[in-house]
N, C-alpha and C positions, 0 to 999 in steps of 0.2 A: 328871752324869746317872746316875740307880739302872741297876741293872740287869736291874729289871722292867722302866721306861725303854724300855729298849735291845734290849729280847727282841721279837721280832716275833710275832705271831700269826700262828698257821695259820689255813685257814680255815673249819674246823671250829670250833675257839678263838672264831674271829671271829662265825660262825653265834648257837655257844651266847651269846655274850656280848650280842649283837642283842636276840636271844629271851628275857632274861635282863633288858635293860632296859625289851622291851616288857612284860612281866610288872608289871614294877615302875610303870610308865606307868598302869598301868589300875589298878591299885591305888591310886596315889597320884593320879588323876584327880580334876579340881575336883566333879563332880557324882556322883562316888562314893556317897558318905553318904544326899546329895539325894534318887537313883535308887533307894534299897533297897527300898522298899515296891515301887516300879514291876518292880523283878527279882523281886520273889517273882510279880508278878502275872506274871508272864512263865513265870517257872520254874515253874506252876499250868497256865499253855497250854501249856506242853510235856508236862506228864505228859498230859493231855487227848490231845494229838499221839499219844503214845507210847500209848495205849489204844486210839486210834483204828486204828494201824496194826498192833497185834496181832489185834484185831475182823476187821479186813482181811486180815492172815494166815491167822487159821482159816475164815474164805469162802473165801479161795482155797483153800487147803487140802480144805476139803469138796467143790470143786468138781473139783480133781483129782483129787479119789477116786474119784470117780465117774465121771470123765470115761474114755472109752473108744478117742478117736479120738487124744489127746495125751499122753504122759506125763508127771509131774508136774514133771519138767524141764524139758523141751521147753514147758510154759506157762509158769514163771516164766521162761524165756530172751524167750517172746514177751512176755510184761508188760514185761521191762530197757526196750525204748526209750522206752515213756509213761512208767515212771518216773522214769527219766532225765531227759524234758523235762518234770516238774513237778520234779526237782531242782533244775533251770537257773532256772525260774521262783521257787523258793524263797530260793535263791542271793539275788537281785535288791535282797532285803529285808535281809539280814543276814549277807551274805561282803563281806568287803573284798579288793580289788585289792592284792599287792603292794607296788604303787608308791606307792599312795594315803596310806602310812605312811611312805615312804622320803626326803622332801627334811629331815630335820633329821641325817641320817647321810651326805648324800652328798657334804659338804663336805669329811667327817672324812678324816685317813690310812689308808685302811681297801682291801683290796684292789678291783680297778673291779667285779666283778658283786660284792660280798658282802652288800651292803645289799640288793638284788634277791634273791638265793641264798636267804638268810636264811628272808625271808618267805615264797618261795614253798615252801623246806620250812616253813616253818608251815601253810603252806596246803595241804600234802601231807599233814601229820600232825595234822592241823585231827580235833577231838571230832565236828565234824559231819558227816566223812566217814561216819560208823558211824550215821548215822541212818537208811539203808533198812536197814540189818543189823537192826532191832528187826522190820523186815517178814521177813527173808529166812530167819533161823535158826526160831523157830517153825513156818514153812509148809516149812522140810526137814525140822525135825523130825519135823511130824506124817505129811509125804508122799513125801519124799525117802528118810530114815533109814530107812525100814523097807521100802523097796522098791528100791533100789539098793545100801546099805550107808553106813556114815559116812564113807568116803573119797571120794564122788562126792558126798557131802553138804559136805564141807569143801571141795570144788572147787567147787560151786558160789557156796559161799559167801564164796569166793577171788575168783573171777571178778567177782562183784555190787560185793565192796569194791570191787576194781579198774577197776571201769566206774566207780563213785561220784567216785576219786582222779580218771581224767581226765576226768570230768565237771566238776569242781573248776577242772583246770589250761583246760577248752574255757570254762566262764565267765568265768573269769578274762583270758582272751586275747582274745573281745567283747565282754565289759563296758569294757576298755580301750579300744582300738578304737571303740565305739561313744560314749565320752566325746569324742573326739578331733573324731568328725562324726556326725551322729545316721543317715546312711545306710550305717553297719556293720551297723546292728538289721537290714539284709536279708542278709545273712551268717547269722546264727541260724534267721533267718524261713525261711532256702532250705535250709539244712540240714534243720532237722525238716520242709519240706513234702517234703523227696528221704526224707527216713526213714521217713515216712507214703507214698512212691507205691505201692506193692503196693494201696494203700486203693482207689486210682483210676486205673492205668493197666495195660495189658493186657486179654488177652483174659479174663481170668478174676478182673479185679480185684475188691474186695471185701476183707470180714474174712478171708474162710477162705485166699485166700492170701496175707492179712499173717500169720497165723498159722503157712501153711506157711514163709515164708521164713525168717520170725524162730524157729524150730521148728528150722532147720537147727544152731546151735549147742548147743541142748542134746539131741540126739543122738547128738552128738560127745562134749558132756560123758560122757553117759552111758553110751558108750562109751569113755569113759576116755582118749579121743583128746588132744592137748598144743595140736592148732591154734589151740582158743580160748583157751587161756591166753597159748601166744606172740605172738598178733594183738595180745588186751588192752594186753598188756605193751609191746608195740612202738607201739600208739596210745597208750599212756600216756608212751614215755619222746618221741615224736616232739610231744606238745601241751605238756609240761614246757620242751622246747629253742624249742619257736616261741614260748610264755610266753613266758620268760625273756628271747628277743631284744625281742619285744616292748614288755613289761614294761622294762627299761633303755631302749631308746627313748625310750619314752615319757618315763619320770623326768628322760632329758638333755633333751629339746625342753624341757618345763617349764622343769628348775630352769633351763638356762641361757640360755630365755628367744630370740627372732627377733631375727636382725640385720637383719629388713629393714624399711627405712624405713616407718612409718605415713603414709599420705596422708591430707590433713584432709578430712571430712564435713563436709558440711551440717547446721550446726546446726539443729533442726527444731523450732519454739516454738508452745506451745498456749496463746495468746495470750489466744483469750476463758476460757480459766480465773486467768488473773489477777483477774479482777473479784472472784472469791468469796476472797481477799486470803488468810490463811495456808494455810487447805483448801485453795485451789486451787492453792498453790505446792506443797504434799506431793502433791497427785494428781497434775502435774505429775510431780515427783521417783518415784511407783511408774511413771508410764508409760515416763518413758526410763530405769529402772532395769532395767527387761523389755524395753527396745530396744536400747540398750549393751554390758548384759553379758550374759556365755556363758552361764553356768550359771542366771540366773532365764529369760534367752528359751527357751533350750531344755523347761528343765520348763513353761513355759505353755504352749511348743508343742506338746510332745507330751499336755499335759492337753486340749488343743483337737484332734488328730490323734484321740486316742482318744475322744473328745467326740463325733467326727464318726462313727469305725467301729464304737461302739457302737449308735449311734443309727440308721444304715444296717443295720446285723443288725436289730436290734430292726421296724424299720420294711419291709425283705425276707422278711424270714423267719418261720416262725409259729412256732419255737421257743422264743418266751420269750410266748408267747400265754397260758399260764394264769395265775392270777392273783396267783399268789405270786410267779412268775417275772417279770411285769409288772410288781408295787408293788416290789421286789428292784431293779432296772435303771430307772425310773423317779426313786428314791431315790438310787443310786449315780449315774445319770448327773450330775443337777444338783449334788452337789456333789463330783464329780470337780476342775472348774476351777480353785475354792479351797483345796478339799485340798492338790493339788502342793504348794502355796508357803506358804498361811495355816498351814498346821500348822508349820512351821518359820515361824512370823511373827516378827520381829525379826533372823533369824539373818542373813539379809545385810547389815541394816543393822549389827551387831555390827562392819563393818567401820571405821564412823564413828560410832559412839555416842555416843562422849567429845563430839561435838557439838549431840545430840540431848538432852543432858544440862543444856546451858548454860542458856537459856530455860527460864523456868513454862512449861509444859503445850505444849511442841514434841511431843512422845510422845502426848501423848493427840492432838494434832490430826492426827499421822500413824495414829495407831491409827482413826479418825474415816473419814478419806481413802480408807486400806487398805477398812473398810468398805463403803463407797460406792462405790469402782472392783470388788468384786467382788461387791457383789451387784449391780453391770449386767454382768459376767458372766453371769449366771443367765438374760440373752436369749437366749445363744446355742442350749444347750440348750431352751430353753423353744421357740425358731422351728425349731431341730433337728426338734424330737416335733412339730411340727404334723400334718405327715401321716399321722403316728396316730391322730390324732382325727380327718381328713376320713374314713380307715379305717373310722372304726369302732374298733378295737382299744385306744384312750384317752378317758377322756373331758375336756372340756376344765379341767371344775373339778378332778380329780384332778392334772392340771399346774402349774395355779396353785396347786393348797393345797401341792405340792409344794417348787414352786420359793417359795414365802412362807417353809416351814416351813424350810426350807435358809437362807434369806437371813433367817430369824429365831432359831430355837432351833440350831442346827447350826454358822452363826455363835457364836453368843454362846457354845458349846463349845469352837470350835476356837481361839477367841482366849483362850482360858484359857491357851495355851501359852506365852503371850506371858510372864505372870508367872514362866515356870519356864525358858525357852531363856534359856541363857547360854555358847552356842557361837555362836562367828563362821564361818556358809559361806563359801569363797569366792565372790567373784564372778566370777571366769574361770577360777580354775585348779581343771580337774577333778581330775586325776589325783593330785597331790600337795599333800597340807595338812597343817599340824603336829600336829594331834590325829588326822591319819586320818577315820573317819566319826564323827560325833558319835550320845553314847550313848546320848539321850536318851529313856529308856523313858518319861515322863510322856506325850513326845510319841505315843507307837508306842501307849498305851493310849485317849490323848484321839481318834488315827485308829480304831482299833478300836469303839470306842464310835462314831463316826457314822457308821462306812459297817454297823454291825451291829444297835445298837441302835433306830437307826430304824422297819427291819423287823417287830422283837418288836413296837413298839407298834402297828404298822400291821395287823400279825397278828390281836392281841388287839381290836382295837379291830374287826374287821371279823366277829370270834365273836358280838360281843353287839351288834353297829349294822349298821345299812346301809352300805351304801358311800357313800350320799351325805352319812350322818351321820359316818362316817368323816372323808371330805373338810374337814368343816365343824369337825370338831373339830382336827383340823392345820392348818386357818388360822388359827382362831383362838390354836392355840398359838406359831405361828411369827407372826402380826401382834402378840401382845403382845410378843412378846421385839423385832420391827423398831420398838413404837412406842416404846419404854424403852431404845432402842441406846444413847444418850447416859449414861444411867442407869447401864448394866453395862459399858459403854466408862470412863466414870468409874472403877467401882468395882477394873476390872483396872489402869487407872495407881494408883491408888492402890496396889493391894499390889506395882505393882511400882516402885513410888520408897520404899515400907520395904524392899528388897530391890535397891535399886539399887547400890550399894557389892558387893556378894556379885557380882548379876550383873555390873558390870563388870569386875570382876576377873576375869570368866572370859569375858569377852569379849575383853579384853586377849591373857588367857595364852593363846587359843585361834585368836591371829591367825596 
């Protein structure tokens, strides 16, 4: 044995050399190459992002100038906790867990927290810790620096990093948790409604003394006071250690799996879809694929949870009453359902392909099936909004050209992905998978495009038409694309059996 062999690693050593093959990992990634046009569109809404949030800078900015009753401190200290909880919800889309990267290391000789360690300093020194910093240094600049001096300017902007870092290590440790059982989500939910009560309880509740309390830190700042700094620090190293336990936890139940006995179920058969003979056996196979396992039943359910509390606001409240804010929420609600799971369409099956493979046109008749189970989805929402239109606030053809134009052109979008996923989801293991999250920007641009693009048209179309010609021109676009499903169901197997070898291979390596 060498005597590199033989030299043990520290675990610093151990850290860099983690972070050193996940580097290598993403570079050498099957859909690398694939994804590049998809990352430039990506890196395009980022500079957008990052324009946005300068524009956002100098309003505030102006607003503090002028402002008489707060200092320019003491407001961006009030702004931290809303931006904080639009961090946590940003997180959602594009932070990984830890763990979620760690079952191909935890086999290795490597010391017991290091493959944990590792990550969550990645996740400590993560590039997107610094994304409120593009809001925070401009609005000291213009309001801070020349009214305190540069020292309470770089302490504040000490502080903001350092709420972002355990902002990082607090998603990270319910996102986890909430993979585990979906009623962690009221851990996050209770937190930011206790961060929000100044809003509503007391004798004096309201904005002005949410603004007083959260006003109390940076007066301190600006008084040069250490308390808000040693708090931060101390809620930053205290959410790093509950991580962390966390975080391993979680990796050991995974990778090594329950010792306790499974009792058998009730096999539960949908008998009368036998008649319709291969359809009916793949609609069959989507419905106890969403009854069986963890991770499709949970995102249905919580596309059906949010299905139902969207459509309760919308239907209580006059809030989304005007009519941008209507056709907006209207649009998203219906294809919420399919979204979840359709935009990642094939990835669960990615776990049995090679069988899906065997037989002519097995693929297209599950792509057919997938069809037809989810656009009878589109009742649920559609009997959701009824009482919008006994309201008044709907009318009944703008639901239907709706839910048509969803179950037709909106479809025939989202199943485009189907030609390009060549990662395999798990189907129960959240926490740890060998590729981590899959990186699929085609996917992230074909979502962006139907919960956004919608809109544009709906917009434009209501400058130069009525609404009722509106309505009538969205059925007729969403009925031709449902009467030619077969047509563009066709035309997606087709590119994706010249493409079937590429995607299997990355179906495979992605198990």
């Amino acid at each position: 044995m060498t005597h590199t062999m033989q030299t043990r690693l520290t675990i610093w050593q151990t850290i860099r050399l983690l972070l050193s093959h996940r580097r290598l990992a993403d570079r050498r990634a099957f859909d690398y190459e694939s994804n590049r046009f998809a990352k430039v569109m990506v890196g395009i809404a980022s500079l957008f992002i990052v324009g946005y949030l300068i524009m956002l800078a100098v309003l505030f900015a102006l607003i503090a100038n002028d402002m008489r009753s707060m200092t320019s401190v003491e407001l961006m200290c009030a702004l931290l906790p809303a931006v904080m909880c639009i961090d946590f919800l940003m997180r959602l889309a594009v932070q990984q867990t830890p763990s979620q990267i760690a079952r191909p290391y935890m086999l290795l000789p490597l010391p017991r927290h290091a493959c944990v360690d590792a990550f969550i300093f990645s996740s400590l020194t993560s590039w997107g810790n610094l994304t409120w910093l593009i809001l925070v240094i401009p609005y000291s600049i213009m309001s801070v620096a020349f009214s305190y001096g540069m020292l309470t300017m770089v302490y504040l902007v000490i502080v903001t990093l350092l709420a972002a870092v355990a902002n990082s290590q607090w998603y990270s440790l319910t996102r986890t948790l909430a993979n585990r059982s979906f009623l962690w989500w009221l851990l996050p939910v209770g937190f930011y409604a206790l961060e929000a009560s100044p809003l509503y309880l007391g004798h004096d509740a309201g904005l002005q003394q949410y603004l007083r309390v959260y006003s109390l830190p940076g007066d301190a700042i600006g008084g040069h006071s250490m308390w808000p700094l040693l708090a931060m620090m101390a809620l930053t190293a205290i959410l790093v250690l509950a991580n962390r336990h966390v975080q391993y936890a979680a990796v050991c139940m995974e990778t090594m799996g329950s010792s306790k006995p499974k009792s058998l179920k009730h096999v539960i058969r949908f008998s009368f879809l036998e008649r319709y003979g291969e359809l009916g056996t793949f609609l069959q196979l989507e419905i106890k694929q969403l009854m069986r396992n963890r991770n499709p039943r949970k995102a249905i359910i919580m596309s059906i949870v949010f299905t139902i509390i969207l459509s309760m606001l919308i239907i209580t409240t006059d809030i989304y009453d005007s009519d941008v804010m209507t056709n907006f929420w209207a649009l998203y609600i219906f294809i919420l359902p399919g979204a979840t799971i359709l935009v990642k369409v094939m990835g669960y099956e990615g776990n049995y392909v090679d069988l899906l493979f065997v037989r002519r046109e097995n693929i297209l008749a599950l792509l057919h099936a997938k069809y037809i189970f989810y656009s009878a989805m589109l009742l649920l929402p559609f009997v959701l909004m009824q009482p919008m239109v006994i309201a008044g606030k709907m009318p009944l053809m703008m639901l239907a050209s709706y839910a048509v134009y969803t179950m037709g052109f909106q479809y025939f979008v989202i199943f485009q992905s189907a030609v390009y996923t060549h990662q395999t989801i798990p189907m129960n293991e959240k926490i740890t998978s060998k590729g981590g999250l899959d990186g699929n920007y085609v996917q992230m641009i074909i979502t962006g495009v139907v919960f956004i693009i919608p809109n544009i048209i709906v917009t434009t179309l209501q400058t130069m038409f009525s609404p009722e010609t509106t309505y009538g021109i969205m059925l007729a676009i969403g009925l031709a694309f449902v009467l030619t499903n077969r047509l563009w169901l066709r035309n997606i197997y087709n590119r994706m059996m010249k493409r079937k070898y590429d995607n299997l291979e990355g179906f495979t390596s992605t198990r």
